[in-house]
N, C-alpha and C positions, 0 to 999 in steps of 0.2 A: 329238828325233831328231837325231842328228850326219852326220859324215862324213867321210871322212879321205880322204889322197891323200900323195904322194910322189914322188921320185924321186932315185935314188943318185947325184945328182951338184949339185955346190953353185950359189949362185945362181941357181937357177932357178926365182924365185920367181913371176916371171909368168905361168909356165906350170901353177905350182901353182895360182895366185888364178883363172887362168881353169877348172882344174878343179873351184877348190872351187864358181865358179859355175855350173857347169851342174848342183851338183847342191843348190845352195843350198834348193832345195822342204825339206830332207829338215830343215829346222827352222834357217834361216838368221838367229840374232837377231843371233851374230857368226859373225867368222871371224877365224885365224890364220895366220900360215905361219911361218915360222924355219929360217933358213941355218945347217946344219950346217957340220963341217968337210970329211964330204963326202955330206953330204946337203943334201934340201931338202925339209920337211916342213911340211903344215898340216893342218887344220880346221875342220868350222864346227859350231855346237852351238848347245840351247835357251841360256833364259835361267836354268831351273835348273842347266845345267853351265856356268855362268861360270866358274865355279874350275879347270875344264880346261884352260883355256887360259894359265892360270901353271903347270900340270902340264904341259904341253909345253916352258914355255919352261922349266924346272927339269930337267927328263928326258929331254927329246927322243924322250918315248912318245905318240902320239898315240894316242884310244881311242875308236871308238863303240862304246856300252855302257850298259846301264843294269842292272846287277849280276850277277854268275855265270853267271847262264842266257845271257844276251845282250849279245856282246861283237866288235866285230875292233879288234885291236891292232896296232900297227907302232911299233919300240924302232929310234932308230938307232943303228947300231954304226960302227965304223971300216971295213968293208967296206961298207955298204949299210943294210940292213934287217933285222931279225929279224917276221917276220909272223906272229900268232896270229888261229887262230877258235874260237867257242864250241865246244862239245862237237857239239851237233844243228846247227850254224849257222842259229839264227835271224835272226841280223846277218849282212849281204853282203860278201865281199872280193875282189876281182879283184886281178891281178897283168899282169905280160907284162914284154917288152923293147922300147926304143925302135929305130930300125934304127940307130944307133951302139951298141947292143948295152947299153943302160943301163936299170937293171932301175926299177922303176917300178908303183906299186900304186894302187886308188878304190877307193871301195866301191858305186860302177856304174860299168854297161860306158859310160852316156855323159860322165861325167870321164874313164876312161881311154882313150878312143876319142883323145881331144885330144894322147895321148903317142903311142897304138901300138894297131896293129891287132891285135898278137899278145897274142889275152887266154885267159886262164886262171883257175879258180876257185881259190881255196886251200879246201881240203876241209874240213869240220867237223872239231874235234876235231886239227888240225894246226898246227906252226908249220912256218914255210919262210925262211931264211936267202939264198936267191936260187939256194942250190945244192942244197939238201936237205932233203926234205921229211921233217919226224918227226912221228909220230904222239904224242899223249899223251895221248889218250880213244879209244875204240876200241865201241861199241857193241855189246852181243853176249849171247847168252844167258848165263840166269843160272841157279843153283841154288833150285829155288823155294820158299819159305818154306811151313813146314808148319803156320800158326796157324786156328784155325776162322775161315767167313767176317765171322764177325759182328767178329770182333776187328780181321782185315784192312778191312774196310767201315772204322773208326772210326780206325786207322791213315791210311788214303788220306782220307779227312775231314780230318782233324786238317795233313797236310803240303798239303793243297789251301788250307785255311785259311791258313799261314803264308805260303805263296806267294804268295795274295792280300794279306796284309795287309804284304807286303813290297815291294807296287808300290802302293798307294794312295797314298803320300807324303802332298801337301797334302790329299787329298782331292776334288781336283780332274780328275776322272774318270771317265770312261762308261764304255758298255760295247755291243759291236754284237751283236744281240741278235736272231739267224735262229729263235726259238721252239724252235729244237732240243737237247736233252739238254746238252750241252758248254758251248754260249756262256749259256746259261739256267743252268745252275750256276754260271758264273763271276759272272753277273749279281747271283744269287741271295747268294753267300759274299762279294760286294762290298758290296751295300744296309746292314748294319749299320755299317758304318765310314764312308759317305759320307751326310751331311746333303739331297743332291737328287741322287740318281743317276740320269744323261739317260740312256736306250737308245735304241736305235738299230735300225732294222729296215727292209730293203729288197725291193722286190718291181713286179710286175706285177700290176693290178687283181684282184682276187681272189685271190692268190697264197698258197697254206698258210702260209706265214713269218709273214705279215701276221696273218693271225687265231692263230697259236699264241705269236708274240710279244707278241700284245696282250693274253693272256692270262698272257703272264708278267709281265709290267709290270704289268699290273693289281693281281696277286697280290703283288707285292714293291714296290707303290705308287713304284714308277719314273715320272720325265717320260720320257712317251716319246715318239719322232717317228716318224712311217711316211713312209720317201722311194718314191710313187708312181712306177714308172718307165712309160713308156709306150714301142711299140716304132720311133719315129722318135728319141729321146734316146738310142737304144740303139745308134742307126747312127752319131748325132752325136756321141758322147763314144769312141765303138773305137777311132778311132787316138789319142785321147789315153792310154788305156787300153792300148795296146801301146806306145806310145811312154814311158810310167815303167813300165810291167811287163817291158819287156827281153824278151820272147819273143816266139814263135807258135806255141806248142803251144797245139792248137784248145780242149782242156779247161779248160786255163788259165788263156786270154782268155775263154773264156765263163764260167768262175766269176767271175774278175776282175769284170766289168761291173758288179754288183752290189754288188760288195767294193768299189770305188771309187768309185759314188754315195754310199753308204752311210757311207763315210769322208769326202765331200767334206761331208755332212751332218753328221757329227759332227764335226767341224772348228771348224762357228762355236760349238758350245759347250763344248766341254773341249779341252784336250790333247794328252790322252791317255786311251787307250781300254783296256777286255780282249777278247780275244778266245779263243773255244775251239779254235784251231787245235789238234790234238796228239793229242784225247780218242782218236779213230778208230782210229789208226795203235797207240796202247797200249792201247786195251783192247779190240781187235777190235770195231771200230763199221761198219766194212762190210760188205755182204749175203756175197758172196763169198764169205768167211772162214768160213762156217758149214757149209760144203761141206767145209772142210779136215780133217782130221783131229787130233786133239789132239797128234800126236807133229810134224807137219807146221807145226803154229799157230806155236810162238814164231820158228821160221825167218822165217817170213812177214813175224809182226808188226815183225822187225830191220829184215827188208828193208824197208818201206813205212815205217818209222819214218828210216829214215838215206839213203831220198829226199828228205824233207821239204823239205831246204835247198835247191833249187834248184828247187822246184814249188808248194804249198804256199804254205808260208813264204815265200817270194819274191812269192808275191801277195800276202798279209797285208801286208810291209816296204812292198813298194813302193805298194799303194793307199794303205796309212796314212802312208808319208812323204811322197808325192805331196800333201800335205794338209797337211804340217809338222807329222803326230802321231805319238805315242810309240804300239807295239801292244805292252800287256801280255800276254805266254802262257804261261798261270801250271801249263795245263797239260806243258808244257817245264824247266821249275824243275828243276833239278838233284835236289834231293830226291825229287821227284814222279816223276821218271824213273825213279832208282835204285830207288824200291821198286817202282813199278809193273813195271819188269821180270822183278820177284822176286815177283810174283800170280802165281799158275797158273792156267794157261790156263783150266782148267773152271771159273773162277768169273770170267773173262770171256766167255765166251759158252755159255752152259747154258740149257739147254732151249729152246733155238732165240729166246732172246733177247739179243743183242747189248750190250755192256756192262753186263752183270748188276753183277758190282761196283759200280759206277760207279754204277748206278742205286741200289744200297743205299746208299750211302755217302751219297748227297744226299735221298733219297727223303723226309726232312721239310721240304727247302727249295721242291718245284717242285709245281705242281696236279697230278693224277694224268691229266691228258691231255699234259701236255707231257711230265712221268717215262717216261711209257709212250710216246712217239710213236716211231714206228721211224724212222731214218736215212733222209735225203733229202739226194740230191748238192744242190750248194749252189744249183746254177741251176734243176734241179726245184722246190725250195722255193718258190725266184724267181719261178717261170713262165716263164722265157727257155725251158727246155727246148731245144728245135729250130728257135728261131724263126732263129736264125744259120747253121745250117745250110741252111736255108732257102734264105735267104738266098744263102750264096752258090751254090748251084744257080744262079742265077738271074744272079751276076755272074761266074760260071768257066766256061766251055766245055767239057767233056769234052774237046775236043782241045786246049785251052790247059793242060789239068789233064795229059794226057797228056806234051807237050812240056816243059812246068814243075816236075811234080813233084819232079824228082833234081839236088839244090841240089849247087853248086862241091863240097863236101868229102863228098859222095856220100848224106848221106841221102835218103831215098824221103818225099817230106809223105803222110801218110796219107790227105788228104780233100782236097774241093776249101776246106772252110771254114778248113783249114790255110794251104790255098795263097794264100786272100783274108789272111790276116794276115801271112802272110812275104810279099804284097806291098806292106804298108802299116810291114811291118817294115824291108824294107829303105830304103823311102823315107826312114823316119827315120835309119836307122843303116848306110846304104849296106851292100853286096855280102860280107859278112864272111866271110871263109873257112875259119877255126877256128873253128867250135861247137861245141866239146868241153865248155864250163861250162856248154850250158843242158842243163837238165832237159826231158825228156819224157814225160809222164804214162803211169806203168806200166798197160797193158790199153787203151788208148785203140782206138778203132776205124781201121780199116782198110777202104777202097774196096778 
């Protein structure tokens, strides 16, 4: 995992090194910076991208990235900056201006907190120049392929495959591994390329994840690890878990919690991980969505797809860089996108089962309880469920929740278990009054 940072104006490299430190977790084996003529640009990266760091000093492109799918870029120019982001933005880029008005970018809000308060996301699929934001992927429905499913099925197999075996590298590589359809495929299409593949599975005593991942590991004779969570480790690690998650959307954090044991645990033994972030959002893997109507479905599926990058994804980056690991999302691949776009909807959810495709397309890699299991939010799986909500019943006031809920730049928090994380959020990251770059989980509940 890398990291970049910047700022349009020369020598000011001290101000860079101390940005590239706070965010050094994100795979710190080195770091760079170099004085433009009128910039001032660094990085820090694994020990597999050494070679980037003579690509900065040759280009003056600095890049987290680790191929097509998953990238932010920053080229400097004789003005400033030229900034790109992946298509879906699975890699993070922030921006803003210092108050001398000097333009200035991280790839978290807490490297660029150290320039300027005034932060900004750069959108998926954009570059931005300091004055002008151009689009150059654009996500959107498509014209949908007319081949029968069985062909489609072996098509979405075959570019699943490639995008897999295009992140395996050394070989040295896990995979976190919730028992469910998505991350249990990616497990599944990993095992032949890797010699001891560790999974990864996280939960509370008893938790479904635990028994339907132990069942996939068993099956694809993975090492595997069960990280037991109990619910006092749960109170103890939150505001670490808010503090590299960058939010307080209540869905978020409580996915998070899991996502970030589970990563701290696959840490000491790979990497770099896969994860199935993506499956959902493309092939209609949520309950909801079977409510919709087929003419209604690909609308949906764009929207909840081109959330991803600052909800999502943002939890995947941050728990797994929070760790100094790489999150392969193989279902994100550029490839894998473009056709999946171009399935028709009735062969992702027919007959009242939720990625039908998707289940034919792997149906010889998984046992026929995990193929078949239906979709569980990630903290259901967990067993956290409500135990945070719970919770903070118990630490918010109904009249503190009343007086607190409507932050500086006017949002309304929805819960009180909201209001406990924006106030462990600001503790880290002081009183911020542009929240326009974070994300807020589309449907969330509402007091």
């Amino acid at each position: 995992m890398t990291a970049i940072a910047g700022i349009a104006v020369k020598n000011k490299s001290d101000l860079i090194e101390r940005m590239l430190e706070k965010m050094k977790h994100r795979g710190g084996a080195w770091h760079e910076s170099l004085d433009g003529k009128q910039t001032t640009l660094g990085m820090i990266g694994t020990k597999i991208q050494e070679q980037n760091k003579f690509a900065l000093k040759n280009s003056e492109i600095a890049q987290d990235g680790f191929g097509p799918g998953r990238f932010s870029q920053a080229q400097a120019t004789a003005r400033g900056f030229i900034l790109k982001r992946d298509p879906i933005g699975v890699a993070p880029l922030y921006y803003g201006w210092t108050k001398e008005g000097e333009f200035c970018f991280a790839s978290e809000i807490k490297g660029l907190l150290l320039a300027t308060t005034d932060v900004h996301e750069l959108p998926p699929g954009f570059t931005f120049d300091g004055q002008q934001l151009d689009p150059y992927y654009q996500l959107a429905i498509q014209p949908p392929i007319s081949d029968p499913p069985e062909q489609i099925a072996v098509e979405l197999r075959q570019r699943l495959e490639l995008a897999v075996e295009n992140s395996i590298g050394d070989g040295n590589v896990g995979s976190w591994l919730s028992g469910g359809l998505d991350s249990s495929a990616m497990a599944a299409l990993a095992r032949p390329h890797v010699d001891c593949l560790h999974t990864f599975a996280a939960g509370l005593p008893g938790a479904p994840d635990l028994e339907y991942a132990r069942q996939m590991a068993d099956h694809i004779h993975s090492e595997h690890h069960d990280v037991i969570v109990g619910y006092d480790e749960i109170l103890a690690v939150l505001p670490e878990v808010i503090y590299y998650l960058e939010s307080f959307d209540a869905l978020l954090v409580r996915s998070s919690i899991l996502n970030y044991l589970v990563a701290r645990q696959a840490s000491n033994f790979v990497p770099a991980v896969f994860s199935g972030e993506g499956g959902d959002e493309l092939f209609a893997g949520y309950d909801y969505l079977k409510g919709l109507s087929p003419e209604e479905l690909p609308a949906e599926l764009i929207d909840i797809t081109g959330r991803l990058h600052n909800t999502a994804l943002q939890r995947v980056d941050r728990c797994a860089s929070a760790h100094g690991t790489v999150p392969h999302i193989c279902f994100l691949d550029p490839g894998v996108v473009d056709y999946a776009l171009r399935i028709p909807v009735e062969y992702k959810s027919r007959d009242g089962i939720e990625k039908w495709i998707l289940r034919q397309a792997v149906a010889d890699l998984l046992p026929e309880a995990v193929l078949n299991r239906p979709k569980a939010k990630f903290w259901q799986g967990g067993g956290v469920e409500d135990l945070l909500a719970r919770y903070a019943e118990e630490q918010v006031s109904t009249n503190d929740f009343d007086n607190e809920r409507t932050l500086p730049n006017g949002w309304r928090l929805n819960t009180k278990e909201e209001l406990l994380y924006y106030r462990i959020f600001k503790k880290h990251f002081g009183a911020i009054e542009n929240l326009d770059w974070m994300g807020r989980t589309k449907g969330a509940p509402v007091a």
